[in-house]
Structure formats: C-alpha cells, structure tokens
VOGU-3710 file (C-alpha; in Angstrom, 3 decimals, decimal comma):
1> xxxxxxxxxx> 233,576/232,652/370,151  231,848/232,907/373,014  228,668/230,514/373,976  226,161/232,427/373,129  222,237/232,265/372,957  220,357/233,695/369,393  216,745/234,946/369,558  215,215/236,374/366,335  211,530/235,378/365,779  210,087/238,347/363,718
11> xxxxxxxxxx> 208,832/236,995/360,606  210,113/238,891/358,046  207,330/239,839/355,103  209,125/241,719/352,272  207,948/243,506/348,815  205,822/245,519/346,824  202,081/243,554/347,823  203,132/242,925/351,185  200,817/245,494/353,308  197,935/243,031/351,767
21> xxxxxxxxxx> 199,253/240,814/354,203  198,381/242,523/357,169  195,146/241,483/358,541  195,823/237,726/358,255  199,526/238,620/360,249  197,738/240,293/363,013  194,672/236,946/362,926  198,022/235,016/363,076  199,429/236,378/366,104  196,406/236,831/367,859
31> xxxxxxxxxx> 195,356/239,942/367,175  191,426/240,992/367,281  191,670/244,471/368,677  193,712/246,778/367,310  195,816/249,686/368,204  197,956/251,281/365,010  200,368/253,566/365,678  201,339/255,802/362,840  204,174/258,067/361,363  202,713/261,545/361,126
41> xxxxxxxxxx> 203,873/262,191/357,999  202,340/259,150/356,792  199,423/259,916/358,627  198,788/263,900/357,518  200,675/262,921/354,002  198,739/259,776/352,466  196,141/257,439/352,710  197,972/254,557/354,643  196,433/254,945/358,368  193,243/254,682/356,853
51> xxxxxxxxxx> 194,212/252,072/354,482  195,727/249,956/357,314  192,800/250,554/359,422  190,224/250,016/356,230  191,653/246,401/355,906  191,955/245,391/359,627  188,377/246,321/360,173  187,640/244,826/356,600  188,988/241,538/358,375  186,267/242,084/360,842
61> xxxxxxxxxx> 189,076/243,474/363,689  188,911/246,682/365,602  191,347/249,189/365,045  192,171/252,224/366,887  194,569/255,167/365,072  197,404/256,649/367,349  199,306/259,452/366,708  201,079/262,580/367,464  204,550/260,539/368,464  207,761/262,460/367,943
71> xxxxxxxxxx> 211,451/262,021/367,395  212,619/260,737/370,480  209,138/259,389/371,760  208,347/260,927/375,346  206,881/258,722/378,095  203,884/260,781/377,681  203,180/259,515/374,944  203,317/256,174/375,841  201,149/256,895/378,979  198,474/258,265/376,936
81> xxxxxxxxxx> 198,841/255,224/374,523  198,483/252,419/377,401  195,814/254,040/378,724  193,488/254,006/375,401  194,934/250,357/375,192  193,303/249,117/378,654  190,355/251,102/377,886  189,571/249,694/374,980  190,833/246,315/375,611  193,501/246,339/372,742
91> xxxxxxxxxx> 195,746/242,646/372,553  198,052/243,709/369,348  199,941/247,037/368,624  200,655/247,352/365,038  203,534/250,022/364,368  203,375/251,996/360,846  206,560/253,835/360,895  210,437/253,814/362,116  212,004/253,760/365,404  210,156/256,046/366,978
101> xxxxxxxxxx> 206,687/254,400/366,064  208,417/251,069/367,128  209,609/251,774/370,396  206,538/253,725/371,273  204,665/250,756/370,543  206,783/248,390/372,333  206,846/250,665/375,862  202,578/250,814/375,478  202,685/246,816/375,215  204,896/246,306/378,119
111> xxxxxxxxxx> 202,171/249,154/379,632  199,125/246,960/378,992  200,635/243,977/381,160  202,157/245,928/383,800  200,279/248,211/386,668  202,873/250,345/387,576  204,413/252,984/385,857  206,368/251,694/382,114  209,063/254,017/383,291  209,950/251,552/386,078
121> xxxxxxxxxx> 211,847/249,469/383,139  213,903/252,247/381,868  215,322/253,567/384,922  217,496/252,202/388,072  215,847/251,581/391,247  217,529/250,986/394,118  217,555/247,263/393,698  218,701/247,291/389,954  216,802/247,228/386,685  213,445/245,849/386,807
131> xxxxxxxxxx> 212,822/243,484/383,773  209,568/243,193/382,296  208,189/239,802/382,104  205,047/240,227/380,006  203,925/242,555/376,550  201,429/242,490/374,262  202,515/241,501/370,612  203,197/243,852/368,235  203,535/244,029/364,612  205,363/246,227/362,014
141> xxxxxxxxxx> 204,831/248,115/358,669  208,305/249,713/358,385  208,011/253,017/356,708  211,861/254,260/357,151  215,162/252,064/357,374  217,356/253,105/360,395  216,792/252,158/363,726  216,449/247,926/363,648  213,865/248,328/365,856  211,529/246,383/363,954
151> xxxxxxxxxx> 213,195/243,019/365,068  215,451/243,788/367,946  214,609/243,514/371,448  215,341/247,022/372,363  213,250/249,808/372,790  214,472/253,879/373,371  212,123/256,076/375,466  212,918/259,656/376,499  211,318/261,778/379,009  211,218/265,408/378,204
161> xxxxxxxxxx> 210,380/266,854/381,247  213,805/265,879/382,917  216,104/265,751/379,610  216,520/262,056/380,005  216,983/259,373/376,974  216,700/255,314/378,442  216,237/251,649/376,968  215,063/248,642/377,936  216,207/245,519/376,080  214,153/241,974/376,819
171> xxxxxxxxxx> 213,926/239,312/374,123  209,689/240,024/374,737  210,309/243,381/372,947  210,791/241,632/369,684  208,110/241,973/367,046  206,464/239,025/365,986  206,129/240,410/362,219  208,003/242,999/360,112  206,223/243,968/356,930  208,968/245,527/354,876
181> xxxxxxxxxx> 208,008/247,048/351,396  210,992/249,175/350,253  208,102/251,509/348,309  207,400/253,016/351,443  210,651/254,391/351,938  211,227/256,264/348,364  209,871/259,452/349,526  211,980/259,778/352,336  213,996/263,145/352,798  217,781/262,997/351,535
191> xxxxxxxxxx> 218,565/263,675/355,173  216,539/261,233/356,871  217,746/258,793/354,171  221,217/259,398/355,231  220,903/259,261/358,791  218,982/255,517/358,482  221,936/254,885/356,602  224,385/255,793/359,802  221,858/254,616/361,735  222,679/251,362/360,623
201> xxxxxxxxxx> 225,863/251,030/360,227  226,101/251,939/363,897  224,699/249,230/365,082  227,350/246,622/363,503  230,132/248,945/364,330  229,224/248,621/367,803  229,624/244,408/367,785  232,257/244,608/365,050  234,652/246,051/367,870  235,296/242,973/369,975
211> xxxxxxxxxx> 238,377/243,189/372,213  237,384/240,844/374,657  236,411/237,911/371,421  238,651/236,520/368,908  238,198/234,313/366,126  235,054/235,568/365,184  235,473/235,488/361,077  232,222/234,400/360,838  230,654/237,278/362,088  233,396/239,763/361,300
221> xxxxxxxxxx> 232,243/239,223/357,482  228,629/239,460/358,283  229,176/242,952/360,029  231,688/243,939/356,914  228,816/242,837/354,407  226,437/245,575/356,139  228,859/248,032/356,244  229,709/247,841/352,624  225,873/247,689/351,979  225,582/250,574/353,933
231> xxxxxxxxxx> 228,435/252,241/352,321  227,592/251,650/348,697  223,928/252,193/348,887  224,043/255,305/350,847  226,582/256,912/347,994  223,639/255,533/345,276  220,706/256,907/347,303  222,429/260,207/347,612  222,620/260,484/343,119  219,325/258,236/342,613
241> xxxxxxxxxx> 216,719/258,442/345,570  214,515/256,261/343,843  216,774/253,530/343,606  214,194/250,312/344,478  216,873/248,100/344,947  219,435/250,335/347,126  216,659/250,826/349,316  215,734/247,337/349,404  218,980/246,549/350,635  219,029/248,989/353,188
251> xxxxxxxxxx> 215,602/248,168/355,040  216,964/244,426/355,081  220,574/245,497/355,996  218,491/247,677/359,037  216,989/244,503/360,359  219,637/242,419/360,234  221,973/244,519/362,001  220,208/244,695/364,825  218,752/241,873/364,947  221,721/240,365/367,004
261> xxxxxxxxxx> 222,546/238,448/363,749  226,193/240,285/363,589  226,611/239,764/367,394  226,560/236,346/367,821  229,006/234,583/370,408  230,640/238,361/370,859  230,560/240,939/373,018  229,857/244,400/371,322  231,611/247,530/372,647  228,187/249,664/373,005
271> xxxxxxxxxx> 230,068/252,807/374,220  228,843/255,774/371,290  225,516/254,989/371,598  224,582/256,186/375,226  226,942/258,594/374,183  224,943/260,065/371,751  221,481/259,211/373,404  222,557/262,693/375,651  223,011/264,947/372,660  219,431/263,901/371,580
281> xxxxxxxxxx> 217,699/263,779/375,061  218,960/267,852/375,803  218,690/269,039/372,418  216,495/266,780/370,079  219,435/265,596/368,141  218,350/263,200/365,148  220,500/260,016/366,548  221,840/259,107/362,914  223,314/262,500/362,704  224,371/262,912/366,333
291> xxxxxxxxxx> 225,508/258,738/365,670  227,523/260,019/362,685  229,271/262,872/364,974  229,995/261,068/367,903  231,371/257,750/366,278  234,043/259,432/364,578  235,179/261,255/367,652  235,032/257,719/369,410  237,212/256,599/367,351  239,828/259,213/367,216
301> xxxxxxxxxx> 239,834/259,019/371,267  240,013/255,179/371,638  241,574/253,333/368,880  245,025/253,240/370,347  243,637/250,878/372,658  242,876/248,438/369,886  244,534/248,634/366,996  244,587/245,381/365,328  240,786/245,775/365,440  240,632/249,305/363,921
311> xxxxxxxxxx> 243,218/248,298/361,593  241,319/245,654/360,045  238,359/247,517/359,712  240,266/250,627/358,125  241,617/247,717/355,296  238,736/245,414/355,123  235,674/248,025/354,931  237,361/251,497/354,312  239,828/249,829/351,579  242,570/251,820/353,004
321> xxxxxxxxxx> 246,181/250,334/351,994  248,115/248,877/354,940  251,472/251,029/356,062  253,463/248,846/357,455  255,971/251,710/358,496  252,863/253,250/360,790  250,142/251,435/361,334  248,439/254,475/362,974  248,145/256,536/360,084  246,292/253,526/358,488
331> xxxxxxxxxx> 243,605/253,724/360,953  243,733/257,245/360,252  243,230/257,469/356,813  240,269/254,784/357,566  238,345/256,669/359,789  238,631/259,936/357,703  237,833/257,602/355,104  234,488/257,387/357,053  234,179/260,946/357,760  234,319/262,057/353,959
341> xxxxxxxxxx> 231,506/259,298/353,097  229,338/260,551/356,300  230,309/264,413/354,460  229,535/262,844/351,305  225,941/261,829/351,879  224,804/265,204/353,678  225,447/264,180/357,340  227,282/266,520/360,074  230,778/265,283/361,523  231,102/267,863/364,025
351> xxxxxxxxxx> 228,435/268,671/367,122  228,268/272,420/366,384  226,862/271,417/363,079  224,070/269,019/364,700  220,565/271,205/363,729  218,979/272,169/366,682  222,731/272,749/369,027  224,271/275,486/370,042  227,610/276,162/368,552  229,600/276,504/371,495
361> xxxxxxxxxx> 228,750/274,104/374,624  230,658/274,868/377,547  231,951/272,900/380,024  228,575/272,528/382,715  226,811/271,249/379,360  229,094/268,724/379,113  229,718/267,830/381,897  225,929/267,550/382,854  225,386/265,346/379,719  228,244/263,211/380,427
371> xxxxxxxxxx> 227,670/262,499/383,921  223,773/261,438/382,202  225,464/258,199/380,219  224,136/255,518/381,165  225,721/252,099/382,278  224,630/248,749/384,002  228,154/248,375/385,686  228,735/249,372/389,445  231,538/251,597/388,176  229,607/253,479/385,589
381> xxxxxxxxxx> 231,582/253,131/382,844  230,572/252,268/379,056  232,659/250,579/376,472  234,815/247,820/375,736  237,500/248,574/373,562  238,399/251,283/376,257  236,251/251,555/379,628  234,669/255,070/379,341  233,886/257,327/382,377  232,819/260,486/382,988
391> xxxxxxxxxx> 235,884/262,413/381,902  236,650/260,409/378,874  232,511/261,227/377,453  233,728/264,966/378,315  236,926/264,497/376,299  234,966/262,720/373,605  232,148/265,799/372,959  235,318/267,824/372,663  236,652/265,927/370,394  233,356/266,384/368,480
401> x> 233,033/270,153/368,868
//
C-alpha cells in the first residue's frame, strides 16, 4: 500500500423524505443566497426547480434558477453562471441533477472566488496547471447515478468552440452535501440508466488496475463489490426499471466509487478516460457509452502488459474459470464476458455504433483526437498498466472501430 492521504467530507443524506432536508443543509453550510442549477428535464418535466426553490425561499433564503446546461457542459455556460453569481452576490450553488449539473456548478464556484478566467484551471499554461485555492460551497440533489461527481473532487468542462474536453481535480471541488433519494432516478431512460451504470463501473476499473501497488486486498474487494453491484443491478434495471432497491444501490455504488474510497494507498491507471473525453468533446459522445466502447478496446490493447491483474479480475468479477493451459484466453473470455453484459443492457461496444459518430473515421480524425489526450507528465503519455502515447490512443480507436 502506498501512504496515502483520504479526503471525503460530503455528507451523505439518503431516502425517500430527504429533499425536505434541503433548506436546513444549505443554513448548515452557510448558505443564504442561492443559486440552483437544474437538469432540464427536471426542470421542463416536473415541479422540482420550483419545489427546491419554494422551500429555500420558504426558509427565508434567496434562490436563483439556472438552466439551459448540456451534456458535456461548455465554459459558456459556466461564464454566464459566475457572472449572475457575482451579480447577485450568491455564497452556495445547489446542483439538482447529474454530472453535468455538478461540474457546472463546481467550475461557477471556483468562478465566484477567482477574477480571471475559470478556464485558467482546466488548461496548461506555460508554467503548469494553475490550482484553484478558493470555491464557493456547493450542495447536491442527485437526480441520475453515473458520474460520482456528487462527492469527488473532480470536475469535467468542455469548450465547444475549439472541440476541447478538460478537468480540474482539487479536494475544494468536493460537495459539502449529497442528497440522494433513489425516487428521483426511476424515470430515467433505459439508456441513460445503462450508461450511469458504465459510468460507474469505470471509475473503479480505473484504480482496480494497479501495476505499480501490491497487496492491496483491502481495496481490491471494495472495487470488486462495486463492480458486482454494478453488474447485477444493471442486468435487474434492464427487466424491472422500477426496481427501488437496484437503484438504490447504484446511486450509493456512484458515490462511492468515486469518492476515492476504492483508491486508497493505490495508484489508478486513468488511461480510458481522457481517452474517451475526445470522442465526446468532437462529437457529443454520451461518456458512459463512449466509456463502455473504449474500455473494452483498452483492454484488448494492453492487458498483455499485466496479466496477473486482468486475470484476477476476469475470475474474481467476470466469474470466468481459470485455464491454466493459457492464461490469455482467460482474460479473454473475461473481457468478452464484459462486452456481452455492456450488449446486454443496451450499450454500444464499437465507436461506429456511438449515436451521434460517423461510421468510418479516418486517420486525420484520429489522429487529431489522439494527439488532444490529455496528460500531466512531460512525456505526454497516459496510463499505468502500459504508458500510452499518441500512437497507441490511435491504435486503441481502431481497435474500437
């Protein structure tokens, strides 16, 4: 294990009654002027913006609606947001929605304490990364179980104007409350459903493959527990969409694996999800489908590298008899294991069946996208299990195609 440091301090409010909550969560943390960012469909489809807002200003707060954010929120967005914030003198963002509510939320709070441009945090200067180093709290009613964002300390902005998909992760990104009331989600579109489901299990898959940390039993179970979760659930959702309990244990599954909880003292591999972030920043990909797509080519391309890893996922989560006489074609059968449960719940497996992509890229598109993937390291490259560069993203969309 490695030493390690473990941040989570979103209070977690889950159930049925738990919107009630809300007004004495935001007095809690501070909050006396409001600004409530909402889902559209919640906010064109039922009462729940105005029910939100109702209470805060029946708590004597002020609350100001926000909406119009997109899949893949732009920066625009998030301009227009911190400027009604300053004008109006807002201390608390409350987030009704999913990731892209979230994150939206979180870039307009680092806005509100910063006099530059937000976009300074998501892109390289020529000095580094600039951290941000103050926000604005925020708080959570989480209408759709996918991203984590609700208690991780990441946040995914894109700008449209330039095709570009970034994040900035800092511990002050973290919510300080996540209302969770699985009700919320029951009306969610079989697709959507099955992309949170993805969604999810992408985010353990990414610290479950640890080359560089052994030992880690602890946390190996924790990240097999959300899998299975994941795995189970998503085949009952799929028959029974109005299963309370599956997607009870989905929404918690969401925050927990991203949470960091499955990532203590390890180093995660963190490869297919810049990756994928270029499929959705040129062509609007939904990232739990493009996640779904690109994970399986990932591991096709790198698991060579690693197998004792991939072969005790393939026999611990994917149930996948060990053959002793070729350990390969266990890993094999394991990750077409995961391709025919991905099939299974309505998700794509191959890019040219991504909505919204055309059927044949050709090489400038890739290599345009590829060259896009963003790293931290001098060298550029992604990934653990196996350093990815340029060439090896290329290789990895053609797996995919």
């Amino acid at each position: 294990m490695n030493d390690c440091s473990f941040l989570s301090p979103t209070q977690l409010v889950i159930g049925r009654n738990s919107i009630e909550k809300t007004p004495e969560l935001v007095k809690a943390y501070g909050g006396t002027t409001v600004l409530v960012a909402c889902d559209t469909y919640f906010a064109e489809n039922t009462d729940l913006l105005e029910r939100v807002c109702g209470m805060l200003r029946g708590a004597g707060l002020k609350a100001f609606p926000f909406t119009g954010i997109k899949p893949n929120p732009d920066i625009g967005r998030v301009h227009d947001g911190v400027a009604l914030g300053k004008k109006e003198g807002v201390d608390f963002l409350l987030a009704i929605g999913g990731g892209a509510i979230i994150d939206t939320c979180k870039a307009i709070a680092m806005g509100l304490k910063y006099d530059g441009d937000v976009w300074d945090f998501f892109i390289k200067h020529e000095d580094g990364y600039w951290a941000p180093t103050k926000s604005t709290p925020i708080g959570v009613i989480l209408t759709i179980s996918a991203t984590g964002s609700e208690a991780s300390n990441s946040c995914v902005i894109s700008k449209d104007d330039e095709n570009l998909k970034r994040f900035c992760d800092n511990d002050i990104n973290r919510p300080v409350f996540a209302i969770e009331n699985p009700e919320l989600t029951l009306s969610l579109p079989p697709f959507q459903t099955a992309c949170g489901c993805m969604d999810i299990m992408s985010h353990s898959l990414e610290r479950y493959f640890t080359p560089q940390t052994e030992n880690m039993e602890l946390t190996d179970r924790l990240c097999e527990a959300i899998f299975h979760t994941c795995l189970y659930c998503g085949r009952v959702l799929k028959e029974d969409p109005l299963n309370y309990d599956a997607r009870a244990s989905i929404m918690i599954a969401g925050t927990l694996s991203h949470n960091d909880l499955t990532g203590i003292g390890r180093t995660g591999d963190w490869a297919t999800h810049p990756i994928e972030h270029e499929l959705s920043a040129e062509f609007g990909v939904t990232h739990g489908a493009g996640i779904a797509v690109i994970t399986l080519a990932w591991m096709k391309y790198v698991y060579k590298e690693q197998r004792n890893i991939f072969l005790k996922w393939a026999t611990r989560v994917m149930g996948v008899p060990m053959d002793f006489e070729n350990p390969d074609r266990t890993i094999e059968q394991g990750i077409q294991a995961l391709e025919d449960w991905i099939r299974y719940i309505g998700l794509p497996t191959r890019i040219h069946e991504l909505p919204k992509v055309e059927k044949y890229l050709d090489d400038e598109v890739l290599y345009k996208m590829a060259r896009r993937v963003r790293s931290g390291r001098e060298d550029g490259s992604v990934g653990c299990v196996k350093r990815i560069y340029t060439e090896d993203v290329v290789n990895i969309f053609r797996l995919a195609m």
